[in-house]
OpenMM code with the backbone's topology and positions (N, CA, C; nanometers):
from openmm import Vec3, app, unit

residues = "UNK UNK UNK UNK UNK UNK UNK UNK UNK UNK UNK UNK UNK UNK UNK UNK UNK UNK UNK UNK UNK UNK UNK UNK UNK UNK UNK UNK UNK UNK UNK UNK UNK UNK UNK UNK UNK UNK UNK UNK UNK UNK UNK UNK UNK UNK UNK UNK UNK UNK UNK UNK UNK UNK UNK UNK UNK UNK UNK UNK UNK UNK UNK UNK UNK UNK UNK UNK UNK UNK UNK UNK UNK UNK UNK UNK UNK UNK UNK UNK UNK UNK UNK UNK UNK UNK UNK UNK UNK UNK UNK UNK UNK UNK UNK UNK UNK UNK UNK UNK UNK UNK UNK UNK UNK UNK UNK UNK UNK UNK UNK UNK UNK UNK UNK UNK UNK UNK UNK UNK UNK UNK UNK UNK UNK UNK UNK UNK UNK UNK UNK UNK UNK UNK UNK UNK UNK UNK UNK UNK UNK UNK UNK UNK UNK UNK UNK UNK UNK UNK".split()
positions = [
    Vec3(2.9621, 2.7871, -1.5299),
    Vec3(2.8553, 2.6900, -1.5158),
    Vec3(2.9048, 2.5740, -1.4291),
    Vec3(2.8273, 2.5158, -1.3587),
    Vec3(2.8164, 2.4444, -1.2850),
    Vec3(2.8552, 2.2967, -1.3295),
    Vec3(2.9098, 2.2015, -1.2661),
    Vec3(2.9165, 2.0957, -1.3701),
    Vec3(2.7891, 2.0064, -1.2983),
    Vec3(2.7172, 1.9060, -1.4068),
    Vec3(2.6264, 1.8599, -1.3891),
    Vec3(2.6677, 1.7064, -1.2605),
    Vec3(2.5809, 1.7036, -1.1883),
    Vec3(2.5670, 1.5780, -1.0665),
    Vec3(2.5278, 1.4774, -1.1299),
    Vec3(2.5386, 1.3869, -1.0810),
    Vec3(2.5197, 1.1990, -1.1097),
    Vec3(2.3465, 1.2364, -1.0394),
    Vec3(2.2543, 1.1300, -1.1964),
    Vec3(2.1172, 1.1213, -1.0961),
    Vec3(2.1345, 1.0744, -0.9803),
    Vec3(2.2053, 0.9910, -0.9404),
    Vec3(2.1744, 0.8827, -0.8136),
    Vec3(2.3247, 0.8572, -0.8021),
    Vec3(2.4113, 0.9508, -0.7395),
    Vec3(2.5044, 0.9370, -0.6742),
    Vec3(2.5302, 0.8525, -0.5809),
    Vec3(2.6511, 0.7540, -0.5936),
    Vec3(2.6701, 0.6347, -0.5099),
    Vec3(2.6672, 0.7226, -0.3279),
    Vec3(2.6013, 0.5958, -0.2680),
    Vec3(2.6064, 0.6532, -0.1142),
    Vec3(2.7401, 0.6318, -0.0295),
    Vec3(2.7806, 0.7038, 0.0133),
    Vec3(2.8892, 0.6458, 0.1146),
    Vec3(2.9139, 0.5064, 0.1425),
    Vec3(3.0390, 0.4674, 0.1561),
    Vec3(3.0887, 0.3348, 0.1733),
    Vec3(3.0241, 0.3074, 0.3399),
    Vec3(3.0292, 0.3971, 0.4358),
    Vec3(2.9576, 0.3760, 0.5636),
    Vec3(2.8206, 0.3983, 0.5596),
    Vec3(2.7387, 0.4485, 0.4621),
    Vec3(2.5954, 0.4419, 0.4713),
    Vec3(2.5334, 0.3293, 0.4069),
    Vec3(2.6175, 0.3113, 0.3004),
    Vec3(2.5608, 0.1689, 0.2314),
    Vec3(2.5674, 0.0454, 0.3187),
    Vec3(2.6362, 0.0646, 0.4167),
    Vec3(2.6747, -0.0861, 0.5243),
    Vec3(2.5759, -0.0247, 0.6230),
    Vec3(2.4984, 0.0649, 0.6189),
    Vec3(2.3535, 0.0758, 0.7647),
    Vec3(2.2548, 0.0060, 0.6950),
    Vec3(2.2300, -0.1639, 0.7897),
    Vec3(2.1073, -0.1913, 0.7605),
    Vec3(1.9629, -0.0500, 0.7019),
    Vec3(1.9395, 0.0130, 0.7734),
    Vec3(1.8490, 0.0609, 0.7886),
    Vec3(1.8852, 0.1908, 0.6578),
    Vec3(1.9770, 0.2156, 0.6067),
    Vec3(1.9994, 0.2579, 0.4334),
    Vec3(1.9319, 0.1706, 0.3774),
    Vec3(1.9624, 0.0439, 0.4075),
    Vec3(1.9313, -0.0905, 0.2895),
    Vec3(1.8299, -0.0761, 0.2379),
    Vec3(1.7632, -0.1093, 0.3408),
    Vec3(1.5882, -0.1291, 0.3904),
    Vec3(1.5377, 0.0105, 0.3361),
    Vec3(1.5345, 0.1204, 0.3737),
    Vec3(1.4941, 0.2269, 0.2731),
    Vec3(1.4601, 0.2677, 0.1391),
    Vec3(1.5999, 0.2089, 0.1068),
    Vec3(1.5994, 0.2089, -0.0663),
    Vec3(1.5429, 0.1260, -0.1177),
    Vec3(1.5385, -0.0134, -0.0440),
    Vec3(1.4809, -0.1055, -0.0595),
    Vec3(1.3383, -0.0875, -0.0658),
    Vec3(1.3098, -0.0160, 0.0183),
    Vec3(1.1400, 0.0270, 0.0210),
    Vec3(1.0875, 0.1220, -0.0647),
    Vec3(1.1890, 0.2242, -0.0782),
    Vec3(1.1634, 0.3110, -0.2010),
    Vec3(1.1282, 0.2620, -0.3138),
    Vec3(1.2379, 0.1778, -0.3356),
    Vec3(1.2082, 0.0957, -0.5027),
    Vec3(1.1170, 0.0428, -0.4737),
    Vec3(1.0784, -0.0312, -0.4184),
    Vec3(0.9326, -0.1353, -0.3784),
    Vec3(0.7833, -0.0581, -0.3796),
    Vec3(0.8385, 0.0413, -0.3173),
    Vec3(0.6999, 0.1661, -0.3619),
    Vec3(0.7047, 0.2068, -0.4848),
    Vec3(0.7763, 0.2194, -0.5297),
    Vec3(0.8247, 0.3360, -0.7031),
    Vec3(0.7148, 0.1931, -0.7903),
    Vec3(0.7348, 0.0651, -0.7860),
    Vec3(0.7342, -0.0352, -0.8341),
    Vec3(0.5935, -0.0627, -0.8123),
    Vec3(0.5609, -0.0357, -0.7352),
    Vec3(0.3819, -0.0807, -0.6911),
    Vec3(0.2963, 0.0481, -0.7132),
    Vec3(0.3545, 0.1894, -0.6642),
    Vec3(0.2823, 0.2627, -0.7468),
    Vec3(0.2859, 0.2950, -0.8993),
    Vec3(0.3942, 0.2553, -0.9296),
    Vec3(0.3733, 0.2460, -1.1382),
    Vec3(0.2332, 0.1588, -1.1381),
    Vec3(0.2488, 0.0264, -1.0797),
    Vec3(0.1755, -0.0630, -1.1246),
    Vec3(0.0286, -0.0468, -1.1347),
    Vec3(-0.0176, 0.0256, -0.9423),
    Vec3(-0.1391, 0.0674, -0.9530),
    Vec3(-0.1736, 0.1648, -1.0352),
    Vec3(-0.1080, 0.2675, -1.0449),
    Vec3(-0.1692, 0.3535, -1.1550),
    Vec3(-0.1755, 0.2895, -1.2735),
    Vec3(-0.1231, 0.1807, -1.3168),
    Vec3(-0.1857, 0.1531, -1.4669),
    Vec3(-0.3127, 0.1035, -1.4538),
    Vec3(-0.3335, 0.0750, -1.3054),
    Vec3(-0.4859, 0.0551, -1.3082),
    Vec3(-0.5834, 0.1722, -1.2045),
    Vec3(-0.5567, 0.2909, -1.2346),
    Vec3(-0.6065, 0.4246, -1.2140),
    Vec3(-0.6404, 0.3877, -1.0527),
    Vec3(-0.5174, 0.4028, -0.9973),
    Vec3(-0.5253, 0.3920, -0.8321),
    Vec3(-0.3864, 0.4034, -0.8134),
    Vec3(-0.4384, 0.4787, -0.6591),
    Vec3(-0.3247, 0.5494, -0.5945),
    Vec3(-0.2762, 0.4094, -0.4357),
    Vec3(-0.1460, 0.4867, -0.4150),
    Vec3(-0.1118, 0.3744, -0.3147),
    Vec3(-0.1964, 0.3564, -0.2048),
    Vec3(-0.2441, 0.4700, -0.1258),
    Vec3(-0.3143, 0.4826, -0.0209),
    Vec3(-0.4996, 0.4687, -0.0352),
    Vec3(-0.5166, 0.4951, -0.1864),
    Vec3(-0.6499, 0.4269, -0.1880),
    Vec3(-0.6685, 0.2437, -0.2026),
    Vec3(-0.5322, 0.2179, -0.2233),
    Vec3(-0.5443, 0.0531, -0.2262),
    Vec3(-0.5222, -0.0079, -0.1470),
    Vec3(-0.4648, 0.0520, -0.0521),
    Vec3(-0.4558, -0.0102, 0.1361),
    Vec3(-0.5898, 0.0461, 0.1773),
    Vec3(-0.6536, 0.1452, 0.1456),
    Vec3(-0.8010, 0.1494, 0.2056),
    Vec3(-0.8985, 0.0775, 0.1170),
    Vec3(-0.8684, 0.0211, 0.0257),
    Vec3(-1.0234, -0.0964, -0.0599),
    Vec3(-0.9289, -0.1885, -0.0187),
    Vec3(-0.8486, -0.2452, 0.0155),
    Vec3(-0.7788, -0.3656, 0.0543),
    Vec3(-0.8411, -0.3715, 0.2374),
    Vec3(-0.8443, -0.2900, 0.2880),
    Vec3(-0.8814, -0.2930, 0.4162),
    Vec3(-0.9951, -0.3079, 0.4292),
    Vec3(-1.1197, -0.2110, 0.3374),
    Vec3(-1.2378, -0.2216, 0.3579),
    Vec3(-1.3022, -0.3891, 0.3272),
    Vec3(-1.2156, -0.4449, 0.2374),
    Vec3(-1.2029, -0.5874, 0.1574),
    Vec3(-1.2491, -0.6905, 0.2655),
    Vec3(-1.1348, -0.6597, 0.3866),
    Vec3(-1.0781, -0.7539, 0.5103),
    Vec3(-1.2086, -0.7432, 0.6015),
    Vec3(-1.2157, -0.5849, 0.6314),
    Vec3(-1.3245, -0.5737, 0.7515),
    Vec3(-1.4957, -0.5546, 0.7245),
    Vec3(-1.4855, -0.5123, 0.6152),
    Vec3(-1.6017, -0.4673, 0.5761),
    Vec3(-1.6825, -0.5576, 0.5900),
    Vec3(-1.8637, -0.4766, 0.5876),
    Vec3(-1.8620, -0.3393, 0.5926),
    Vec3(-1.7745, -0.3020, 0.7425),
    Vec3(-1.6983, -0.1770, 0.7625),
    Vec3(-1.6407, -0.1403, 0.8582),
    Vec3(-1.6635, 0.0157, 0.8921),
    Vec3(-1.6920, 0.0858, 1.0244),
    Vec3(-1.6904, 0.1732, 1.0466),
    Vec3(-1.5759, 0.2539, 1.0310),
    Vec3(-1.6141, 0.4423, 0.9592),
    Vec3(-1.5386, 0.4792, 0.8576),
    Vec3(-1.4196, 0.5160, 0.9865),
    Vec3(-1.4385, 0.5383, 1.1241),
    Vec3(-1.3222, 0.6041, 1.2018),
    Vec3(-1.2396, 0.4821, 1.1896),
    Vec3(-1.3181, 0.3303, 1.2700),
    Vec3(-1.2104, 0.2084, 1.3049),
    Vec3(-1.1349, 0.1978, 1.1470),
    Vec3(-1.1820, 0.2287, 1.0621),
    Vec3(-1.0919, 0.2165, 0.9045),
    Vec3(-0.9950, 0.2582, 0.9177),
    Vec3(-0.9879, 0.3852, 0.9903),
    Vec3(-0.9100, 0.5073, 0.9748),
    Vec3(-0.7585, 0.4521, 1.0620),
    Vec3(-0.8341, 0.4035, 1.1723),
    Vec3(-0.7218, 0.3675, 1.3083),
    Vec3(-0.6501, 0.2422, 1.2276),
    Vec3(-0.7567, 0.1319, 1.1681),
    Vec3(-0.6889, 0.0435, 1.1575),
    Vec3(-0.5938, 0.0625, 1.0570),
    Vec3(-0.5850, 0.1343, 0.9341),
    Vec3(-0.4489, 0.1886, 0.8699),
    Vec3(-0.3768, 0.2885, 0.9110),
    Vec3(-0.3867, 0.3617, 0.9919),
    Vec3(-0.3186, 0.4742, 1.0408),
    Vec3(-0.2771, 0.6082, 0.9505),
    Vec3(-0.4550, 0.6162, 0.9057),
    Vec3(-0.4619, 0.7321, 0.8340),
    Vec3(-0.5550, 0.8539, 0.9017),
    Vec3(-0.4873, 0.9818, 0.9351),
    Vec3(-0.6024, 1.0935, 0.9858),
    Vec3(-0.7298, 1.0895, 0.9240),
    Vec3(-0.8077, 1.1373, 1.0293),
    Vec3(-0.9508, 1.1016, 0.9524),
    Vec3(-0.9589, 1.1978, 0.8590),
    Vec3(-0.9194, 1.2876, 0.8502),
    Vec3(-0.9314, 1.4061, 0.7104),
    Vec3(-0.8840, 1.3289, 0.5792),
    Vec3(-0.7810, 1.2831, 0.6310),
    Vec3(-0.7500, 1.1740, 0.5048),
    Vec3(-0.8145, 1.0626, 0.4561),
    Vec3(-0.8529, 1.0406, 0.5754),
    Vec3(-0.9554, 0.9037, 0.5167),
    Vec3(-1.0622, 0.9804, 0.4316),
    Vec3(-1.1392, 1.0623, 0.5027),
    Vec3(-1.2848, 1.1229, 0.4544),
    Vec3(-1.2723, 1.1920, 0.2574),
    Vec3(-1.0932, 1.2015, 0.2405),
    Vec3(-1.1168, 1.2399, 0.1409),
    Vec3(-1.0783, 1.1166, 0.0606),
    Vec3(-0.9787, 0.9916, 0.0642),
    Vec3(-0.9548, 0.9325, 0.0135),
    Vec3(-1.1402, 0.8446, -0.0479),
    Vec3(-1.1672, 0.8271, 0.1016),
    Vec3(-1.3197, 0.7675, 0.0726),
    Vec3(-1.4204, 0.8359, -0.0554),
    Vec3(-1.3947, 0.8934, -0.0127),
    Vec3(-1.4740, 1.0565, -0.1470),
    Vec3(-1.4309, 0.9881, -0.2555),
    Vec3(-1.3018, 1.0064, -0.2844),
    Vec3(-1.2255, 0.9867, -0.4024),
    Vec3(-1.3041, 0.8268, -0.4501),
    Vec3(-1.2690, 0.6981, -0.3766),
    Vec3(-1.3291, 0.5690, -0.3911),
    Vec3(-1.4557, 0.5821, -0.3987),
    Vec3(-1.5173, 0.6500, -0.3372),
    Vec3(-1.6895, 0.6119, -0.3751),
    Vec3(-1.7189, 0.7099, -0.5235),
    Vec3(-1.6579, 0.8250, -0.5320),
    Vec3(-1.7267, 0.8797, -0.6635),
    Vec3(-1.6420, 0.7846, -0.7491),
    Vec3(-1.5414, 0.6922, -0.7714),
    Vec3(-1.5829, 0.6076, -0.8390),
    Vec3(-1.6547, 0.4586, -0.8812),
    Vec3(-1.6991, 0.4489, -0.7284),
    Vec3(-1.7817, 0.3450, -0.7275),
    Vec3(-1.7402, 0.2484, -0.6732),
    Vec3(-1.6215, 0.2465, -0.5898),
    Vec3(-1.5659, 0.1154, -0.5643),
    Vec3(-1.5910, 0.1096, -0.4383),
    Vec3(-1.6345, 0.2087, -0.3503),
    Vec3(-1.6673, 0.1394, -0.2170),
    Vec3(-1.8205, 0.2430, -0.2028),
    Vec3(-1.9162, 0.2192, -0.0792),
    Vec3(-2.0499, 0.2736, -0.0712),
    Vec3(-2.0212, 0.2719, 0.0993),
    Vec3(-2.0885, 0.4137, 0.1337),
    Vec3(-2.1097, 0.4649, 0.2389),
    Vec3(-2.2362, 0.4475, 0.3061),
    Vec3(-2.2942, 0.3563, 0.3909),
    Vec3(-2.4066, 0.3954, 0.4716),
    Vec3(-2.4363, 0.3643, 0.6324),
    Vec3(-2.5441, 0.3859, 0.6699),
    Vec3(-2.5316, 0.4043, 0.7945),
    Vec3(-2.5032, 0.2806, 0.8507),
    Vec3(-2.4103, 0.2854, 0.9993),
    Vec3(-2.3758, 0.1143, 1.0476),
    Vec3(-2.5218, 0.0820, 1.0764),
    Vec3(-2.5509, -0.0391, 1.0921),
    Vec3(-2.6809, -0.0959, 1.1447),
    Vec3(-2.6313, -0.1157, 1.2997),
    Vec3(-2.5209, -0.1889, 1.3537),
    Vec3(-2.5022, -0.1277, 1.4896),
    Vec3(-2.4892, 0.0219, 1.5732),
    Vec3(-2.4561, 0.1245, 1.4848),
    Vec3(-2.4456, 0.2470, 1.5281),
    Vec3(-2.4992, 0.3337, 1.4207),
    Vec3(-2.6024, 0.3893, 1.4136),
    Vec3(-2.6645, 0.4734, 1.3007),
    Vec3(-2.6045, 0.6093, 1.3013),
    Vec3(-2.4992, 0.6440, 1.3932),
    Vec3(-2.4572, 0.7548, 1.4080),
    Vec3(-2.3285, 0.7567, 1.3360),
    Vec3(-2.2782, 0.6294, 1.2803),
    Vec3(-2.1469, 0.6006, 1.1817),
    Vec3(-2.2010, 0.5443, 1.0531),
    Vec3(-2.0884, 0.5607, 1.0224),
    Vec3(-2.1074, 0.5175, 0.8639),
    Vec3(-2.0267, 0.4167, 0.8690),
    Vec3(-2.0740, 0.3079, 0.7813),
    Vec3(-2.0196, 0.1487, 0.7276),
    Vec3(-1.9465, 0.1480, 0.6229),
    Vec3(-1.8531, 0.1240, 0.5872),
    Vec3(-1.7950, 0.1019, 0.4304),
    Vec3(-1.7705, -0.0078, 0.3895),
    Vec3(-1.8512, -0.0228, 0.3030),
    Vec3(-1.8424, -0.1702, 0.2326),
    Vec3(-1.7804, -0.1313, 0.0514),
    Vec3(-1.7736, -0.2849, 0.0299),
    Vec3(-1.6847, -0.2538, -0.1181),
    Vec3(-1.8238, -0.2709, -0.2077),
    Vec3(-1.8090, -0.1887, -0.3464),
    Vec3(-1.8639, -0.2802, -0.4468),
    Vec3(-1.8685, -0.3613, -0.5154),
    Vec3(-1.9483, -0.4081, -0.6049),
    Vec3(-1.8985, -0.5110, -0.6623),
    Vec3(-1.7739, -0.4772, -0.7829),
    Vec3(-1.7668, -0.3234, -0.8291),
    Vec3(-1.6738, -0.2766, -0.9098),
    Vec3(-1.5282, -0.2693, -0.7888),
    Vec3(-1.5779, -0.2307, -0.7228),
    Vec3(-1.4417, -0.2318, -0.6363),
    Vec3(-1.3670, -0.3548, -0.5931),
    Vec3(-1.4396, -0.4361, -0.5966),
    Vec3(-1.4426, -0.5519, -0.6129),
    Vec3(-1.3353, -0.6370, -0.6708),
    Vec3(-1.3809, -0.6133, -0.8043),
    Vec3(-1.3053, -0.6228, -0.9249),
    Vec3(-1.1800, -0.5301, -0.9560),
    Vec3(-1.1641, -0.3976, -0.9273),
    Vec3(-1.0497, -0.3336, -0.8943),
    Vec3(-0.9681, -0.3586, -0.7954),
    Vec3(-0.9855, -0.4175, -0.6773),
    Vec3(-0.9324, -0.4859, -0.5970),
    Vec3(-0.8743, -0.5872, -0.6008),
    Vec3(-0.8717, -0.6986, -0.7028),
    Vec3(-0.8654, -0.8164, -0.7585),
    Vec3(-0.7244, -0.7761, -0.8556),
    Vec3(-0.7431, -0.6705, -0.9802),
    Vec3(-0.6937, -0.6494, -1.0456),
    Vec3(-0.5493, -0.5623, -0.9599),
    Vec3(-0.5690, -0.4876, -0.8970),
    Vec3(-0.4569, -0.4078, -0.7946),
    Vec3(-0.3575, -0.5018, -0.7190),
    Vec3(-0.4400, -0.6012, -0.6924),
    Vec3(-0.3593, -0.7028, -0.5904),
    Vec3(-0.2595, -0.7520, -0.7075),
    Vec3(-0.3322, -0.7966, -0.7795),
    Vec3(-0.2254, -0.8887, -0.8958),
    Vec3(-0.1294, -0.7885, -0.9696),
    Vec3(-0.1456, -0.6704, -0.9540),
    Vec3(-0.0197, -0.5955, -1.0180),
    Vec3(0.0641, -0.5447, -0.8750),
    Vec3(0.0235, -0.4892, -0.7629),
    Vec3(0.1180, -0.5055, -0.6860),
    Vec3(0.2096, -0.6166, -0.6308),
    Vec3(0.1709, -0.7600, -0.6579),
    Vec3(0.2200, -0.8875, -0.6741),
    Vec3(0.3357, -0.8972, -0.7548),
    Vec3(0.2737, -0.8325, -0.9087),
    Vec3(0.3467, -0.8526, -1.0030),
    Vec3(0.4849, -0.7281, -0.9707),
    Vec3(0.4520, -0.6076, -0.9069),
    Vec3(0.5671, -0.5644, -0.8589),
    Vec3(0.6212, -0.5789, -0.7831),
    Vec3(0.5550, -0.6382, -0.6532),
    Vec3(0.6864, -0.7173, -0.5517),
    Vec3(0.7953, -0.8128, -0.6038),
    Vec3(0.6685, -0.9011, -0.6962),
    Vec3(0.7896, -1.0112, -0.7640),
    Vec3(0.9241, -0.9847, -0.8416),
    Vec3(0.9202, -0.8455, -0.9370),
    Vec3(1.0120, -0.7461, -0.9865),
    Vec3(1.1125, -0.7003, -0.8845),
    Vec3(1.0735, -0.6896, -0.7677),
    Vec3(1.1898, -0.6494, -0.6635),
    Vec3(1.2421, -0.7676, -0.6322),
    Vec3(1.1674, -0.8499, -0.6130),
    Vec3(1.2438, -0.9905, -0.5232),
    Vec3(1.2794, -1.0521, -0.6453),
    Vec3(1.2862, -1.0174, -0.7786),
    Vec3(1.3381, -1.0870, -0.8670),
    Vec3(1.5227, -1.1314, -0.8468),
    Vec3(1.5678, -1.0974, -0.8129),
    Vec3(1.6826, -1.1568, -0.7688),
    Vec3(1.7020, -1.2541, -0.6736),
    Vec3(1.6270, -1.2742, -0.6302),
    Vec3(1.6263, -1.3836, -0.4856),
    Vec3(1.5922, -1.5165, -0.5314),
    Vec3(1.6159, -1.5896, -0.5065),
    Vec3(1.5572, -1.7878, -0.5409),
    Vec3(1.4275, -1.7565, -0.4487),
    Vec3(1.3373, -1.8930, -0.4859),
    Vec3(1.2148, -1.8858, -0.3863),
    Vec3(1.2604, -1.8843, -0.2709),
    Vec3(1.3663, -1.9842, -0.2219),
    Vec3(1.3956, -2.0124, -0.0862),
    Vec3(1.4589, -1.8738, -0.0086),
    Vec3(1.5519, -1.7732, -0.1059),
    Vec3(1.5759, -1.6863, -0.0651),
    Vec3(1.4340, -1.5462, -0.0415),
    Vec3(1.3952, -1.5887, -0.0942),
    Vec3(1.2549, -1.4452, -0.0595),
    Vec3(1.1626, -1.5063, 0.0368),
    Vec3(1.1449, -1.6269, 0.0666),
    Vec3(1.0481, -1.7140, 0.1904),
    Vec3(1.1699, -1.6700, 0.3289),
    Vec3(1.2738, -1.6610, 0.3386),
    Vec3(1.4026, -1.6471, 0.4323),
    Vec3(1.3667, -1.4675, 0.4709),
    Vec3(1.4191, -1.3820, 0.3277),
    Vec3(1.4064, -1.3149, 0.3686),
    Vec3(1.2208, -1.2065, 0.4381),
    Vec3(1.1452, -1.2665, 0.3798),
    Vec3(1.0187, -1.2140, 0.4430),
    Vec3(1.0157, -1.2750, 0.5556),
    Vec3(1.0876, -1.3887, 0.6058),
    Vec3(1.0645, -1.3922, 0.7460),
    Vec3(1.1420, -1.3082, 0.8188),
    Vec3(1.2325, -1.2844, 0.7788),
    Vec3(1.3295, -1.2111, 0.8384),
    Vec3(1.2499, -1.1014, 0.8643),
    Vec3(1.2467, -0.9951, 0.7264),
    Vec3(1.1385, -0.8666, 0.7459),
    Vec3(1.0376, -0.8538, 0.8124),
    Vec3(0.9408, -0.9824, 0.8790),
    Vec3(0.8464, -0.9848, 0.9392),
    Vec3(0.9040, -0.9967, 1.0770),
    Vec3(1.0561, -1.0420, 1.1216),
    Vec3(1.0680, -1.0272, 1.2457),
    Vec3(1.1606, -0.9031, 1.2794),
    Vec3(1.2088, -0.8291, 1.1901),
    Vec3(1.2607, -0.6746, 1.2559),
    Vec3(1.1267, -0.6335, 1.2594),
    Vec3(1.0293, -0.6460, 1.1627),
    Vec3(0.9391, -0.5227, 1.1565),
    Vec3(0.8483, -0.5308, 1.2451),
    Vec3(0.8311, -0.6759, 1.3331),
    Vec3(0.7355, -0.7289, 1.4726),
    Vec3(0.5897, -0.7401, 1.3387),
    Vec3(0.5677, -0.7486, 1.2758),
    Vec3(0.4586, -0.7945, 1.2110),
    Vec3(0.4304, -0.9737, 1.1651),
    Vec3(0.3620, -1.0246, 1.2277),
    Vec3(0.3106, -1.1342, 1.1859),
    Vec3(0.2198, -1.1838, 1.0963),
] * unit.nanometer
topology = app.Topology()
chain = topology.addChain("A")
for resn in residues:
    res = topology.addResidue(resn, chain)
    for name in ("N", "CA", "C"):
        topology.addAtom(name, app.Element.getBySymbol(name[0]), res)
């Protein structure tokens, strides 16, 4: 028999010193941490960047949705499915283009939107829990200037 492996075997002394290891794991946990959270409120990661988006633009046409998160439209069309049979966002025709569809939020989505934000909050804050304020205001600037996002 085999002898049993470490869950999470330490990484190499030269991989642990690649920024870009850091930042990975770093993101891993940060996801692991925000999707626990949303699912305690029966949502998935990628349906909460699309009611978070529809939030921003809406109502918004369902392709520009698609581009503006950088999700295939097959994906969008089903994630959308998924959000409207439960009510949190509504599909109808644009009033500028009757040949698209608009997505706007509901007022339940609304309220799930509200509630999602404040637990993915509450799991960022769990990651950056080691940092002082001054250290997590430092480092998100930092992250906002490798990542070119403003």
């Amino acid at each position: 028999m085999l002898p049993r492996m470490a869950e999470n075997p330490p990484a190499p002394s030269r991989i642990r010193a690649l920024p870009s290891w850091l930042l990975g794991r770093a993101a891993a946990r940060g996801r692991g941490l925000v999707a626990e959270a949303l699912a305690r409120h029966d949502m998935k990661m990628w349906h909460h960047v699309v009611l978070a988006a529809v939030a921003d633009l809406g109502p918004v046409a369902q392709a520009e949705l698609g581009r503006t998160v950088s999700l295939d439209p097959k994906d969008m069309v089903g994630i959308l499915n998924d959000l409207q049979a439960a009510g949190l966002v509504v599909r109808a025709p644009d009033p500028a283009d009757r040949r698209k569809n608009a997505v706007s939020l509901t007022a339940h989505g609304e309220r799930r939107l509200e509630e999602c934000t404040k637990a993915g909050e509450g799991a960022n804050d769990e990651l950056l829990a080691p940092l002082s304020a001054a250290e997590r205001e430092q480092f998100l600037e930092m992250l906002r200037r490798i990542s070119g996002v403003r």
